[in-house]
C-alpha positions as MATLAB code, in Angstrom:
seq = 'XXXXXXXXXXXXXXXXXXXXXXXXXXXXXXXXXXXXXXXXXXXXXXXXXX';
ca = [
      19.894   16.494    4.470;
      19.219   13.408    6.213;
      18.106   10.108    4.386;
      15.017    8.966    5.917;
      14.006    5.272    7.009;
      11.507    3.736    4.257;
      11.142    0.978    6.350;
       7.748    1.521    7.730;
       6.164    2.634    3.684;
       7.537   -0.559    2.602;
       5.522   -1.994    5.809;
       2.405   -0.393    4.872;
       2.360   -0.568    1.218;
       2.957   -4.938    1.824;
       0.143   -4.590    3.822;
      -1.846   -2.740    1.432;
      -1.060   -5.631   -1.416;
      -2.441   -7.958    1.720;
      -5.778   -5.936    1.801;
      -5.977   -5.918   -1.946;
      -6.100   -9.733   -1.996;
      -7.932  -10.183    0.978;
     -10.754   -8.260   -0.639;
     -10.168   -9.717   -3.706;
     -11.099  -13.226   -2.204;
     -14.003  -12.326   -0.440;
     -17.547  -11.405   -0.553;
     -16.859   -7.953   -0.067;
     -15.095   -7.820   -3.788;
     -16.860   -4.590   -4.573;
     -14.337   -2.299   -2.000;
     -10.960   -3.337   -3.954;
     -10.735   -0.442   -4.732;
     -10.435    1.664   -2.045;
      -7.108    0.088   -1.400;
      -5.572    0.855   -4.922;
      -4.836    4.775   -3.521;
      -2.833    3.279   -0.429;
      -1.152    1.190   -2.550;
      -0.060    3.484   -5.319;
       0.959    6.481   -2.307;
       2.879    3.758   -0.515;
       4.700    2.756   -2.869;
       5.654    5.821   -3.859;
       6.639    6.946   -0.841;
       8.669    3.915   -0.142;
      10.663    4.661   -3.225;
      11.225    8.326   -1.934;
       9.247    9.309   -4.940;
       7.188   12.090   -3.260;
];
């Protein structure tokens, strides 16, 4: 079995946390949420949990 390159979840799951603030800063405060599930599956998959 071959050990796959995390290197693009870790990518995606810092740019997630980026999102998170960025709506957390700005007038449209009310959709932080809907990057909480990208951030919780990234990470995840970064850490070859699933």
């Amino acid at each position: 079995m071959e050990k796959k390159s995390s290197v693009l979840n870790w990518i995606l799951f810092f740019v997630s946390v980026a999102a998170f603030f960025v709506f957390y800063f700005s007038p449209l405060a009310n959709y932080i949420t809907a990057t909480l599930p990208f951030i919780c599956y990234y990470l995840a998959k970064a850490l070859d949990l699933i």
